[in-house]
Backbone as CSV, one residue per row, in Angstrom:
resi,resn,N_x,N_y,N_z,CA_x,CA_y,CA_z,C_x,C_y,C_z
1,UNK,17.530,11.433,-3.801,17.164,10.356,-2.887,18.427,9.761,-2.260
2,UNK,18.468,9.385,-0.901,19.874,8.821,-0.609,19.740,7.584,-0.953
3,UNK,21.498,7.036,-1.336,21.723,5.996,-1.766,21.449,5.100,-0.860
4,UNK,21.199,5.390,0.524,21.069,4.767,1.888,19.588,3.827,1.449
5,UNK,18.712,3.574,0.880,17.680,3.566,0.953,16.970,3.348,-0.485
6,UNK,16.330,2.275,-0.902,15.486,2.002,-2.250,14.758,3.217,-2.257
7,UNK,13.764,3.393,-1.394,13.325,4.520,-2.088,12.533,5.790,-0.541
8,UNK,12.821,6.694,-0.601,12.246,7.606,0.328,10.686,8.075,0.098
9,UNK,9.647,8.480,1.016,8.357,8.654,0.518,7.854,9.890,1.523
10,UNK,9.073,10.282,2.358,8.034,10.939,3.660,8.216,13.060,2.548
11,UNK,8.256,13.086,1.672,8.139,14.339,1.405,6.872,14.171,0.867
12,UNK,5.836,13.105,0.350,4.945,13.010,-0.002,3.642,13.026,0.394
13,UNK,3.486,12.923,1.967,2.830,12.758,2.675,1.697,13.896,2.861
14,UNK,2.220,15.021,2.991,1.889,16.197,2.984,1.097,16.743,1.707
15,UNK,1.737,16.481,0.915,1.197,17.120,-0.853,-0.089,15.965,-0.938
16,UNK,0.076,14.883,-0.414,-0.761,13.699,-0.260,-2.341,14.197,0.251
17,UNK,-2.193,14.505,1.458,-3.174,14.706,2.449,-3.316,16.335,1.768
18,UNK,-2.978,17.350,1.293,-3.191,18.512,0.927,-4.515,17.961,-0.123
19,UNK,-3.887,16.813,-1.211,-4.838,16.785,-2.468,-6.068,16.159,-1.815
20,UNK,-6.336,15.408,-0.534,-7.349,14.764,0.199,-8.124,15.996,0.259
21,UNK,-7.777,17.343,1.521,-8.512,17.957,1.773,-8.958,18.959,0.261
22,UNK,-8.425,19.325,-0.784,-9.152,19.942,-1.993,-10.157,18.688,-2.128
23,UNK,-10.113,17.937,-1.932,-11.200,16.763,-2.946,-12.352,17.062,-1.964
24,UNK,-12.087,17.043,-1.051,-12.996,16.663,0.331,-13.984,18.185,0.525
25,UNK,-13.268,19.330,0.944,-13.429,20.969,0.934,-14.649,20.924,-0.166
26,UNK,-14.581,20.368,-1.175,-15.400,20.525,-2.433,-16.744,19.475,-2.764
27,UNK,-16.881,18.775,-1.819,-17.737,17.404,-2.152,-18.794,17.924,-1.596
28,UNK,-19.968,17.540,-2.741,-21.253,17.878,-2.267,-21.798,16.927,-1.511
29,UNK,-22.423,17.024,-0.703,-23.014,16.602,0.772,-23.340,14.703,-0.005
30,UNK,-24.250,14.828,-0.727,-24.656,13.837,-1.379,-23.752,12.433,-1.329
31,UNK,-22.340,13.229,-2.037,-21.117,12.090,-2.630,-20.642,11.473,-1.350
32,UNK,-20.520,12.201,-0.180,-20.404,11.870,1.093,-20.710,10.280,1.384
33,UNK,-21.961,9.858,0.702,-22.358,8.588,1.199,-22.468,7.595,-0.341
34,UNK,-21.394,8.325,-1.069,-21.359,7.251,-2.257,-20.640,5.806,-1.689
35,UNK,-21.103,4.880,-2.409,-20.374,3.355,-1.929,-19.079,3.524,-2.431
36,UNK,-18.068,2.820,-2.080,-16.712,2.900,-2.379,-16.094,0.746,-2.748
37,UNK,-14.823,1.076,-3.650,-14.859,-0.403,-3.504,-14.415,-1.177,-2.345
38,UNK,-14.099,-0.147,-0.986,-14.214,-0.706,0.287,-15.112,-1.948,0.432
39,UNK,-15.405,-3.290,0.811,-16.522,-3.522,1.413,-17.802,-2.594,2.457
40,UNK,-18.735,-2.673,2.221,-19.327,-2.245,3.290,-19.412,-0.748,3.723
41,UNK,-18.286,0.072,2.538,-18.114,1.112,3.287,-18.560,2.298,1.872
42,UNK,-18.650,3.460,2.483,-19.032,4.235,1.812,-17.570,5.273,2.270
43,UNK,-17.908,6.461,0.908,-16.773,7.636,1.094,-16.403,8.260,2.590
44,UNK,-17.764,8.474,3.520,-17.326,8.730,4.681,-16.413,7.953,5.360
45,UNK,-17.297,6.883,5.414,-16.172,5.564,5.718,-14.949,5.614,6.028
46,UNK,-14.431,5.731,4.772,-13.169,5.714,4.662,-12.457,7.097,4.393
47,UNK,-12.948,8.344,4.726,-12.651,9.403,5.400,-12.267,9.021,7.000
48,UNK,-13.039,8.758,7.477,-12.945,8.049,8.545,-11.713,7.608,9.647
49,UNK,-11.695,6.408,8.172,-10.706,5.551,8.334,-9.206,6.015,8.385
50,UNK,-9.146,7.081,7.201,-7.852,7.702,7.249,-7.343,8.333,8.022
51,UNK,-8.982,8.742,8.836,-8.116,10.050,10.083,-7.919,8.877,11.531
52,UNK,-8.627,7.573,11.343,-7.897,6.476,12.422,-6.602,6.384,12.111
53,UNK,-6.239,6.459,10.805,-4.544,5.832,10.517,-4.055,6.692,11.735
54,UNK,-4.212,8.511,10.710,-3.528,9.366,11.401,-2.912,9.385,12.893
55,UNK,-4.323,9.344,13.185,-4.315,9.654,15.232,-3.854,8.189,15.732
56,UNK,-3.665,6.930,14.755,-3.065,5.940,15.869,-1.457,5.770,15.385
57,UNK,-0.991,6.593,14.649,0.489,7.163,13.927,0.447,7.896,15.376
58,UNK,0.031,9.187,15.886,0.997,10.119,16.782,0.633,9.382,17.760
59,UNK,-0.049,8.580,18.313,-0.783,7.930,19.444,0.752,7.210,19.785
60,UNK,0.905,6.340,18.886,2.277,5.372,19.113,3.585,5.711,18.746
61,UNK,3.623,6.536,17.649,4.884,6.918,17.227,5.562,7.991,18.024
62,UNK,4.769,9.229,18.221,5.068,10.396,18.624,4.864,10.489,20.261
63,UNK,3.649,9.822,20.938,3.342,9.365,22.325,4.150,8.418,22.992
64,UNK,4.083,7.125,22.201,4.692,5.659,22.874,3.713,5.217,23.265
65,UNK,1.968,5.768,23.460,1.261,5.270,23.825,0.622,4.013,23.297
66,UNK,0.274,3.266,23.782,0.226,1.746,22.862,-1.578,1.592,23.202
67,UNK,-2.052,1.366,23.656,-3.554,1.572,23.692,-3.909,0.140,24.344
68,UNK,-4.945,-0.034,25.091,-5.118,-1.646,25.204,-5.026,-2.552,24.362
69,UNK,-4.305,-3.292,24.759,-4.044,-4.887,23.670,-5.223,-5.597,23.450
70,UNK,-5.253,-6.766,22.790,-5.748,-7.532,22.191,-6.555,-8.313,23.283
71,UNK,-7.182,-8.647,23.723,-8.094,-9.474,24.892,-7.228,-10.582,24.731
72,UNK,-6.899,-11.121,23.828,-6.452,-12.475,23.613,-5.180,-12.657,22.782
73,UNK,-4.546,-13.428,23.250,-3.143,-13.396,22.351,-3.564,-13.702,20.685
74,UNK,-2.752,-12.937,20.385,-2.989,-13.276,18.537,-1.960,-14.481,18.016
75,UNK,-2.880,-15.792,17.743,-2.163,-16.933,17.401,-1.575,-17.127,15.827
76,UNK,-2.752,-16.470,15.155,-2.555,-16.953,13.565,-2.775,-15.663,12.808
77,UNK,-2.449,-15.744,11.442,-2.949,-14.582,10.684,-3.677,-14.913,10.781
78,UNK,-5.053,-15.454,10.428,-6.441,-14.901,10.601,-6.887,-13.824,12.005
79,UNK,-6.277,-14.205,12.895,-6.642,-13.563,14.192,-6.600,-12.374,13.729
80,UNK,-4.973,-12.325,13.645,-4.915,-10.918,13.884,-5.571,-10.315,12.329
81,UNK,-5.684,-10.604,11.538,-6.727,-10.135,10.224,-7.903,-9.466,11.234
82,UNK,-8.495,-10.235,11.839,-9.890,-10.393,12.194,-9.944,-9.291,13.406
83,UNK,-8.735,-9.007,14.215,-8.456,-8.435,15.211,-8.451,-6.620,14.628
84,UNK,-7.809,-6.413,13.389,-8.042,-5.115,12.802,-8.796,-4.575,12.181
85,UNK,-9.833,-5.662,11.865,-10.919,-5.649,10.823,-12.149,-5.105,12.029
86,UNK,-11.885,-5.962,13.313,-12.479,-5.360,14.482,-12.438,-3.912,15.012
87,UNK,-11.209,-3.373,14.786,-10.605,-2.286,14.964,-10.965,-1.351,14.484
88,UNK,-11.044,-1.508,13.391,-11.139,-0.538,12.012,-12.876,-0.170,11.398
89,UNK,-13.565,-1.729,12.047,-15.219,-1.517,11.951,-15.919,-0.530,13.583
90,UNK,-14.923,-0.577,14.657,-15.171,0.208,15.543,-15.463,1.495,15.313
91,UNK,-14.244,1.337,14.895,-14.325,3.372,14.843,-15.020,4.026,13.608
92,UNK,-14.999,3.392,12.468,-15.851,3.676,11.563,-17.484,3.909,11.654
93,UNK,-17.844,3.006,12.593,-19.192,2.947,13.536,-19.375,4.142,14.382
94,UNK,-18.340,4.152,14.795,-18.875,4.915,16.107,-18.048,6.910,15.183
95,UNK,-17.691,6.758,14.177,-17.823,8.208,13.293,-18.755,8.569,12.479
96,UNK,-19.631,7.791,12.767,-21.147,7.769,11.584,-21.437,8.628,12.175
97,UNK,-21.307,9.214,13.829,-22.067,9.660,14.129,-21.588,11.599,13.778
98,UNK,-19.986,11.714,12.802,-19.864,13.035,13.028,-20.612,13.533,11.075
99,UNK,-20.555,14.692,10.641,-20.773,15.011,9.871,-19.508,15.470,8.815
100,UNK,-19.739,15.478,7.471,-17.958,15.967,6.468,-17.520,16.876,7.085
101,UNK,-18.491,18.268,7.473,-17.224,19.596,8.179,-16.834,19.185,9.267
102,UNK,-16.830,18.516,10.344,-16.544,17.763,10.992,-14.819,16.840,11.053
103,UNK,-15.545,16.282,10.222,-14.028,15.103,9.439,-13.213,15.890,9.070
104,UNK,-13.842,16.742,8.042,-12.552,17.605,7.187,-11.855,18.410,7.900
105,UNK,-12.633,18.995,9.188,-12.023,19.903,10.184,-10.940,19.206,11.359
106,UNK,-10.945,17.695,11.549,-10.001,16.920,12.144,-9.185,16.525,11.159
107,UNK,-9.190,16.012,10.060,-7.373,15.939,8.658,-7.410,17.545,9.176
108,UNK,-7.912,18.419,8.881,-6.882,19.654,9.086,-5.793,20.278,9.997
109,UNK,-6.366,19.075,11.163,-5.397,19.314,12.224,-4.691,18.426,12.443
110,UNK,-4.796,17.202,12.188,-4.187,16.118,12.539,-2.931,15.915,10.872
111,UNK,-3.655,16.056,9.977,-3.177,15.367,9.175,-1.289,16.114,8.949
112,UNK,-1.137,17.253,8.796,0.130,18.252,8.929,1.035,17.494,10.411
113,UNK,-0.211,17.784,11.031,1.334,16.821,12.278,1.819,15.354,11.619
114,UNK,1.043,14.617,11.397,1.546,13.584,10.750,2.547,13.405,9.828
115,UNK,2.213,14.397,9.402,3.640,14.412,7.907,4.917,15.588,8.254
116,UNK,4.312,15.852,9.480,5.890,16.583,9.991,6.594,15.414,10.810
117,UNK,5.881,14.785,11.606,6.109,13.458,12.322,7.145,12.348,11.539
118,UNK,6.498,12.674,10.251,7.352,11.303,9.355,8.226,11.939,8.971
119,UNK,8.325,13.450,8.741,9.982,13.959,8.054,10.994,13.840,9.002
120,UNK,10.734,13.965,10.614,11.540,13.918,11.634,11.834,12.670,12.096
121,UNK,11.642,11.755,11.141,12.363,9.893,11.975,13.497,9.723,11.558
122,UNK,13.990,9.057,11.965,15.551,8.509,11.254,14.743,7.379,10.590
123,UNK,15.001,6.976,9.171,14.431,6.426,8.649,15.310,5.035,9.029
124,UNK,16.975,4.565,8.980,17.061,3.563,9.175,17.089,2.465,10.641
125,UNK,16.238,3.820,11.590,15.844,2.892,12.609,14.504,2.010,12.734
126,UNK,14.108,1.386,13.247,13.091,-0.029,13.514,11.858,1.293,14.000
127,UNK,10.766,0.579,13.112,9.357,0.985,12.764,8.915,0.271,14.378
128,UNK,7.924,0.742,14.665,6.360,0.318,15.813,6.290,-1.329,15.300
129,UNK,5.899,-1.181,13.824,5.459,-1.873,13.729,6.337,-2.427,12.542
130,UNK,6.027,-4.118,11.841,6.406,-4.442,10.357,5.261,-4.829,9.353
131,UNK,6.557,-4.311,8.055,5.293,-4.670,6.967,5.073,-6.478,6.670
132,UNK,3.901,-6.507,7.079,3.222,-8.181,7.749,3.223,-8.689,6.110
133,UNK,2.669,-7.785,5.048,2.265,-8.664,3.556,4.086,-8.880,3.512
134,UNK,5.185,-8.545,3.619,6.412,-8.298,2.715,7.006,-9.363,4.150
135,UNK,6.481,-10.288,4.622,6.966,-11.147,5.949,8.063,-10.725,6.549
136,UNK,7.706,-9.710,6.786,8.774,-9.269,7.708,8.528,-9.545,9.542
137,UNK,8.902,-9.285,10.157,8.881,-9.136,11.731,9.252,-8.233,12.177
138,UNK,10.369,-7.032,11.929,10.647,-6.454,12.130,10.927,-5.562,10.829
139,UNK,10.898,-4.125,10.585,11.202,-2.869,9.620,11.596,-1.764,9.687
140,UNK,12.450,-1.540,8.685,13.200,-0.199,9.054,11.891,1.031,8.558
141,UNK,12.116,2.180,9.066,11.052,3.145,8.977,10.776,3.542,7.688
142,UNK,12.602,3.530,6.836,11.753,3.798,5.291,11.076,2.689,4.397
143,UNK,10.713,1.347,5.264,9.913,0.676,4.387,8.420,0.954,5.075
144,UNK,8.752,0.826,6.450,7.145,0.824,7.045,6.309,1.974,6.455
145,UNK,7.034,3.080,6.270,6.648,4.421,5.807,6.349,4.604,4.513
146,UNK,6.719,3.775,3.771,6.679,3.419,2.073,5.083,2.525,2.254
147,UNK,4.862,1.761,3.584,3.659,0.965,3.391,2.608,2.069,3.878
148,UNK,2.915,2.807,4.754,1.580,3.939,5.310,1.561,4.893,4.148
149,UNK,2.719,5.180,3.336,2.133,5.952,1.915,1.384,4.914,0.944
150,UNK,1.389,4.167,0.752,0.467,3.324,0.089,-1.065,3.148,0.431
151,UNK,-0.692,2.777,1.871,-2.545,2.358,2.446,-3.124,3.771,2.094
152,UNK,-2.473,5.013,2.639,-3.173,6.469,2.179,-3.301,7.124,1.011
153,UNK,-2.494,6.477,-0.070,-3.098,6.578,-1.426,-4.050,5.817,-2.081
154,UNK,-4.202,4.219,-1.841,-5.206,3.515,-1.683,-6.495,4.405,-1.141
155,UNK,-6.403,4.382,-0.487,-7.880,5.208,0.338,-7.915,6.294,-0.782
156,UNK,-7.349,7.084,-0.604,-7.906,8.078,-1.338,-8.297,7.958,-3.124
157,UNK,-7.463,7.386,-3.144,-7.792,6.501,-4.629,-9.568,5.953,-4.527
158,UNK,-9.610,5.242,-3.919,-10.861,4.709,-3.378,-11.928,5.845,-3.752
159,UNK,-11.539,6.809,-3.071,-12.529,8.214,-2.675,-12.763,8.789,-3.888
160,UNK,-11.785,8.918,-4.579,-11.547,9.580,-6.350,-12.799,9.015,-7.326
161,UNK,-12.585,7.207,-7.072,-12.762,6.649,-7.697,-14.645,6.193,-7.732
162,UNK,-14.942,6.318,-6.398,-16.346,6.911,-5.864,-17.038,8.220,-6.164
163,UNK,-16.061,8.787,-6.095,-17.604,10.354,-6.620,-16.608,10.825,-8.000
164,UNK,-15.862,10.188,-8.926,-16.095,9.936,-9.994,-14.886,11.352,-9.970
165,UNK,-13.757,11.578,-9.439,-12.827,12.824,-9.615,-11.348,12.111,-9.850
166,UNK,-10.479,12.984,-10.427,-9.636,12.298,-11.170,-8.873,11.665,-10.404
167,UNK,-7.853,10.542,-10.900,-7.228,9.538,-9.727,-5.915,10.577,-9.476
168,UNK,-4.714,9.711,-8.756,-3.778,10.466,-8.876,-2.736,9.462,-8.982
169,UNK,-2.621,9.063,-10.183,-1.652,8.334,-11.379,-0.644,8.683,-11.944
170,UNK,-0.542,9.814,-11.665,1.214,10.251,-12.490,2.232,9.863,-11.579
171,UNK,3.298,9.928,-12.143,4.592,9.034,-11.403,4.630,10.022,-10.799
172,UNK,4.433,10.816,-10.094,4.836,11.211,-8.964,4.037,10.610,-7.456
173,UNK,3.099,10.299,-7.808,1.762,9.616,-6.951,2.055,8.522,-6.872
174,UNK,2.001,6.946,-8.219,2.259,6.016,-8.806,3.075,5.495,-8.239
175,UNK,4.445,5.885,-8.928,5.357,5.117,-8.500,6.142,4.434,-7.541
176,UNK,5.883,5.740,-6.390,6.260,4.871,-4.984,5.339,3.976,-4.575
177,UNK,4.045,4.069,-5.074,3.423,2.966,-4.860,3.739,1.525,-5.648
178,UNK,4.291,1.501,-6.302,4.643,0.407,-7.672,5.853,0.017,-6.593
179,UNK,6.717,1.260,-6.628,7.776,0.763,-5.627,7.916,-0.243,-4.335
180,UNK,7.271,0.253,-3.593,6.967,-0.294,-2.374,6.033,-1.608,-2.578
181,UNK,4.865,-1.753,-3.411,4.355,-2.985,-3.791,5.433,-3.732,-4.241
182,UNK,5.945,-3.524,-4.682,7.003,-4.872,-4.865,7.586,-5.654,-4.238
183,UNK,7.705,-4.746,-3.197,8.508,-5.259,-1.803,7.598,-6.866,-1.638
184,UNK,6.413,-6.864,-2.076,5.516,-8.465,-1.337,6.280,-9.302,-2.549
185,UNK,6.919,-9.031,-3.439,6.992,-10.213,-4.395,7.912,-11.304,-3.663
186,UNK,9.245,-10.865,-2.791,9.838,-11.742,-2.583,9.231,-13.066,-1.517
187,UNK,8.660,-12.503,-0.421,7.611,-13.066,0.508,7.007,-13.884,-0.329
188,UNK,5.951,-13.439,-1.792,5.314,-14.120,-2.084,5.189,-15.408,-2.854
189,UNK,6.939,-15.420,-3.363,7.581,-16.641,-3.825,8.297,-17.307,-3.160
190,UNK,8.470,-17.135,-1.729,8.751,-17.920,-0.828,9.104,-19.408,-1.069
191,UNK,8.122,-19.993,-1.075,8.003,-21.261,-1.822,7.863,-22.226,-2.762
192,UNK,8.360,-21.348,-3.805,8.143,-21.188,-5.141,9.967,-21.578,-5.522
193,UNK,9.986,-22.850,-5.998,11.686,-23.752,-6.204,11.697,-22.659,-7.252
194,UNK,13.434,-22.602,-7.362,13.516,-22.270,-8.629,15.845,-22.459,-8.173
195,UNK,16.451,-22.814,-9.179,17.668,-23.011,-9.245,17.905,-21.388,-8.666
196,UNK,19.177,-21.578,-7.793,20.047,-19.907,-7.499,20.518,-19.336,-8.974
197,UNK,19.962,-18.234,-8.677,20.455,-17.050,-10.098,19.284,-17.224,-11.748
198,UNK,18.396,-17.996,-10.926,16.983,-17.733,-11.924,16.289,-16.629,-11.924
199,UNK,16.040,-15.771,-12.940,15.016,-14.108,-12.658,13.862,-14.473,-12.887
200,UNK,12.887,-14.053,-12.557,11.541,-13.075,-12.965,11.557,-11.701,-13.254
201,UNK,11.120,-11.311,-14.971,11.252,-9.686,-14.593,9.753,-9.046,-14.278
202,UNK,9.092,-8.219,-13.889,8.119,-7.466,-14.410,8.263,-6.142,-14.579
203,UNK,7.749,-6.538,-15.930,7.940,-4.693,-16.232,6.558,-4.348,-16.346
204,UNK,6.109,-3.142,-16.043,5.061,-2.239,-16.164,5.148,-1.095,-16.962
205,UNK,4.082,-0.942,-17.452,3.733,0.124,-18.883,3.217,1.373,-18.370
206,UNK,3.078,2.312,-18.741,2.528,3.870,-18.219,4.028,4.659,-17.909
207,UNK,3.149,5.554,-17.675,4.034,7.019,-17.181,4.514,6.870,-16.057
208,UNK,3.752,5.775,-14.943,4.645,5.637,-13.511,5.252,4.249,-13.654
209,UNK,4.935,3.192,-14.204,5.699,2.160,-14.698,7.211,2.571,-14.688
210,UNK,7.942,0.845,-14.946,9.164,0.769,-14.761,9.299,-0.881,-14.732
211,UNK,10.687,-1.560,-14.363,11.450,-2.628,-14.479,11.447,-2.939,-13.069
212,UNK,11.376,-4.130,-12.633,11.733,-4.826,-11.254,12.334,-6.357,-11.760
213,UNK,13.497,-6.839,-10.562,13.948,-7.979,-11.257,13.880,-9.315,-10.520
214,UNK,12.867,-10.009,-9.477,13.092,-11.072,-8.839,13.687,-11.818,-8.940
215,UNK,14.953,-12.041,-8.413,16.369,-13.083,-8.690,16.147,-14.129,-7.182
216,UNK,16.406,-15.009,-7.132,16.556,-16.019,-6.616,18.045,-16.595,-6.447
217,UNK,18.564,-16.158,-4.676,19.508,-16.453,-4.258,19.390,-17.963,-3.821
218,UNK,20.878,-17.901,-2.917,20.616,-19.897,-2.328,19.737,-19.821,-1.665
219,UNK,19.009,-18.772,-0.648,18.322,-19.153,0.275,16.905,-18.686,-0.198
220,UNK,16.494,-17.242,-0.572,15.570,-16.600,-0.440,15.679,-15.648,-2.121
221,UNK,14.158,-15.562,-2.304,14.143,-14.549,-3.123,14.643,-13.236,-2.879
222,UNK,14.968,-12.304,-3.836,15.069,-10.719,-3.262,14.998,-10.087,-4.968
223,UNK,14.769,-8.572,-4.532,14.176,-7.676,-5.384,15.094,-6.507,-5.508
224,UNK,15.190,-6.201,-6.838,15.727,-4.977,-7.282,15.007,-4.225,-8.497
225,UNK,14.806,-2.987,-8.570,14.378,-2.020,-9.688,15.507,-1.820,-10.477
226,UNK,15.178,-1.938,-11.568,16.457,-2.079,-13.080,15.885,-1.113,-13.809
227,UNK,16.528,-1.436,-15.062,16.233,-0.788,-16.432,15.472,-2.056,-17.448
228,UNK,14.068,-1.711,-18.158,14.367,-3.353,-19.186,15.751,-3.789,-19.709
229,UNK,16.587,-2.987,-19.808,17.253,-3.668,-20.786,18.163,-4.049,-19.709
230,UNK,18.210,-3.593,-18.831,18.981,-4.681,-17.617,18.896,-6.198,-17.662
231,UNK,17.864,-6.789,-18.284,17.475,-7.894,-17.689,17.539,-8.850,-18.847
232,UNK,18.391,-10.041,-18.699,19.644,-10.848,-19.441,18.487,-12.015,-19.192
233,UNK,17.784,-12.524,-20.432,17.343,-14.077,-20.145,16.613,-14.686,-18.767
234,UNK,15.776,-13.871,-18.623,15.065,-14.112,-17.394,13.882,-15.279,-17.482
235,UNK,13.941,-16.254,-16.568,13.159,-17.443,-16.978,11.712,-17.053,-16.771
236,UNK,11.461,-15.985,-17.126,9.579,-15.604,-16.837,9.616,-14.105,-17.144
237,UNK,8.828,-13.468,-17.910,8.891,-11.933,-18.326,7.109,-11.656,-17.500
238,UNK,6.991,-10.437,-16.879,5.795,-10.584,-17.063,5.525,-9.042,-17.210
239,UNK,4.402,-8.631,-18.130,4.135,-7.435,-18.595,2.645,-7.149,-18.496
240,UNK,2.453,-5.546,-17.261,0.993,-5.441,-17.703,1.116,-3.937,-17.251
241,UNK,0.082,-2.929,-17.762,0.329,-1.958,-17.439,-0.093,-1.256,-15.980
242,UNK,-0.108,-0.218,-15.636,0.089,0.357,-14.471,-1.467,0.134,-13.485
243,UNK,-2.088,0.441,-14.297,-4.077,0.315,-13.886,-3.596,-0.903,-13.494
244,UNK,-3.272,-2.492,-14.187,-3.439,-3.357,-13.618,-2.615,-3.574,-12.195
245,UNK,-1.326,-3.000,-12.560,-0.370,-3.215,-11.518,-0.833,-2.859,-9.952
246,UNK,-1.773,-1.908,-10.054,-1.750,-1.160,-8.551,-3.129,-2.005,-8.294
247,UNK,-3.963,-2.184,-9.278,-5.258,-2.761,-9.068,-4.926,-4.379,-8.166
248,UNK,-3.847,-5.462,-9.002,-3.876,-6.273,-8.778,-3.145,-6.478,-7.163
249,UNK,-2.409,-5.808,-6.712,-1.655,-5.699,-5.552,-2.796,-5.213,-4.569
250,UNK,-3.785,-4.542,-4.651,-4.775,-4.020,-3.767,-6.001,-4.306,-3.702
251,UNK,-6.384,-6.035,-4.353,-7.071,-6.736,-4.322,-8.559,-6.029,-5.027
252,UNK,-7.943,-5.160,-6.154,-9.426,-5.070,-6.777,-9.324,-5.666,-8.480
253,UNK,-8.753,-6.200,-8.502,-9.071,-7.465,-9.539,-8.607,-9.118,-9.105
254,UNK,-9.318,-9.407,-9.650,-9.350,-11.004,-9.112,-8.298,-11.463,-10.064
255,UNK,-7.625,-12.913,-9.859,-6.523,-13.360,-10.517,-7.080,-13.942,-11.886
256,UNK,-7.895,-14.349,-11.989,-8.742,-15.016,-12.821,-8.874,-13.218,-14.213
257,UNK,-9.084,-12.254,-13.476,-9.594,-11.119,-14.314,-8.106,-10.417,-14.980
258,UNK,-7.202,-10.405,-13.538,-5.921,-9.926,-14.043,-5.455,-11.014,-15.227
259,UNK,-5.616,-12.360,-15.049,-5.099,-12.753,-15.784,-4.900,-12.640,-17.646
260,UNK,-6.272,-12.233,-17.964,-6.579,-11.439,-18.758,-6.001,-10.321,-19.608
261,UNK,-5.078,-9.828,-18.313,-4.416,-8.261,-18.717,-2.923,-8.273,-18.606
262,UNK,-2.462,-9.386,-18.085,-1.059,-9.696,-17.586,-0.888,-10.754,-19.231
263,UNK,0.646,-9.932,-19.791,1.161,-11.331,-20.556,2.633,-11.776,-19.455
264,UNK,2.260,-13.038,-19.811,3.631,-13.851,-19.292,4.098,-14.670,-20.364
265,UNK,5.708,-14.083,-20.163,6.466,-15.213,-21.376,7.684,-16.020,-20.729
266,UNK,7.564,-16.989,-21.334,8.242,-17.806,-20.029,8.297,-18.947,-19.059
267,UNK,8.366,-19.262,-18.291,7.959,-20.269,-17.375,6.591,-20.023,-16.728
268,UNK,5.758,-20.468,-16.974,4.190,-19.959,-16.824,4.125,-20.181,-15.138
269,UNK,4.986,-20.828,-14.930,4.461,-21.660,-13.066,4.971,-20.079,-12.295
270,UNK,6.326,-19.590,-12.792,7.255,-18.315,-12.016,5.695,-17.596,-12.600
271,UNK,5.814,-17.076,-13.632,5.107,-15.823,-13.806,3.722,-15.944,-13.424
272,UNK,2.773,-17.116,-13.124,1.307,-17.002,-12.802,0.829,-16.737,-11.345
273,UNK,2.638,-16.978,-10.572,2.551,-16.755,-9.074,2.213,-15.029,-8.936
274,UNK,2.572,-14.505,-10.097,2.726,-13.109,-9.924,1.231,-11.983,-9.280
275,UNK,0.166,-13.388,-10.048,-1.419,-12.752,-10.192,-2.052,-12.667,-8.680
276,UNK,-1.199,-13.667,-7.843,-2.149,-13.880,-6.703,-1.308,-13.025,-5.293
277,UNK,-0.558,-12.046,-5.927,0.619,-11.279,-5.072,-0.320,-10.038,-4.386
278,UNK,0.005,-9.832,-3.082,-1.444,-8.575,-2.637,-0.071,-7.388,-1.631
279,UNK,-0.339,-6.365,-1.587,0.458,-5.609,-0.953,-0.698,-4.804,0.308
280,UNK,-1.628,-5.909,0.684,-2.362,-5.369,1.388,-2.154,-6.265,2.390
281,UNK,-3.152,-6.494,3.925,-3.502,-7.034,4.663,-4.757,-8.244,4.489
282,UNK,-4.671,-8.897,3.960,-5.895,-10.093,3.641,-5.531,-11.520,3.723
């Protein structure tokens, strides 16, 4: 991995979308319309949905084409929440109308350009777009790209987790997701006092688990991946294993439920901020 960079993700993309189409190639007609923990949505759904990511990736990245804007300027996060949620219920609607060989036969074409697309960026130039949960405004490509490997393991996770086929949890899958979720912690303590050179650690348990260390400069939080034993008297420990870790960042356990599964030792105020942390759009 270059030292240039926390962590790289675009060789994954490919092996990613390969394990989509085996899952997919193989699904009996039936599972097609299993519910998913999407709202509202079922496995097609969010088949769907993934091949919108795709085609609005070469649309803007690879085109420059930007598509009609927004009718209305976007004032607040809710807007624009509400503005993609619009977006995203469009086209999902209006793909009800194709069938799985169908779908599966567009990832087959689309999805390979995509992940040749992402091996050919310079990663430390400025993304289309920024990652909005990690408050950014602007992003370099190997974070934005660390967030589009996430939303597409999410989904497919989703899909696994609906017609009942195995997840894809080993640190090779995992961890850049653990990785890149972290990125929201600093954003998400924003406002959260704490003296310069106070830590939070969390460590996570499993096979893709690992150490992260939230330190608190004069101005702003910031984040680094350690070793446990890196971490010297940290005013908040917090420990839970990997199921919870990815669950709680992708809003499928509630804080109230994580709380349950998370120990915190320590300053309870640092470590309880940890439960309500999302690496999604909500």
């Amino acid at each position: 991995m270059p030292s240039d960079f926390p962590f790289v993700v675009t060789d994954l993309f490919a092996p990613l979308h390969a394990e989509l189409l085996a899952l997919l190639r193989t699904l009996p007609a039936e599972r097609w319309d299993a519910p998913t923990a999407a709202p509202r949505w079922r496995v097609r759904d969010v088949v769907a949905h993934l091949l919108d990511i795709d085609l609005r990736e070469l649309t803007v990245r690879r085109d420059d084409a930007w598509g009609a804007p927004p009718e209305r300027p976007l004032e607040s996060w809710a807007q624009l929440l509400a503005y993609l949620d619009g977006l995203n219920a469009d086209w999902v609607r209006a793909m009800r109308r194709l069938g799985p060989r169908v779908l599966v036969e567009l990832h087959e074409v689309i999805g390979p350009r995509v992940a040749a697309l992402y091996e050919s960026l310079d990663l430390a130039a400025p993304a289309p777009f920024a990652v909005a949960w990690a408050g950014e405004t602007t992003s370099p490509n190997w974070f934005e790209l660390g967030r589009q490997y996430t939303e597409r393991w999410h989904h497919q996770q989703q899909i696994r987790e609906a017609v009942g086929a195995p997840g894809l949890t080993s640190r090779r899958w995992l961890r850049p997701v653990l990785d890149v979720s972290m990125y929201a912690l600093p954003y998400a303590y924003r406002d959260v006092p704490a003296a310069p050179g106070t830590t939070v650690s969390v460590v996570v348990g499993g096979d893709a688990g690992g150490a992260w260390l939230l330190a608190r400069g004069r101005d702003a939080w910031t984040l680094d991946a350690c070793a446990p034993a890196d971490v010297v008297a940290p005013a908040a420990t917090i420990a839970l294993d990997q199921d919870t870790a990815w669950r709680l960042f992708f809003k499928q356990l509630t804080p109230e439920l994580a709380a349950r599964k998370v120990t915190i030792e320590g300053d309870r105020t640092l470590g309880e901020r940890y439960l309500s942390v999302l690496a999604v759009m909500a």
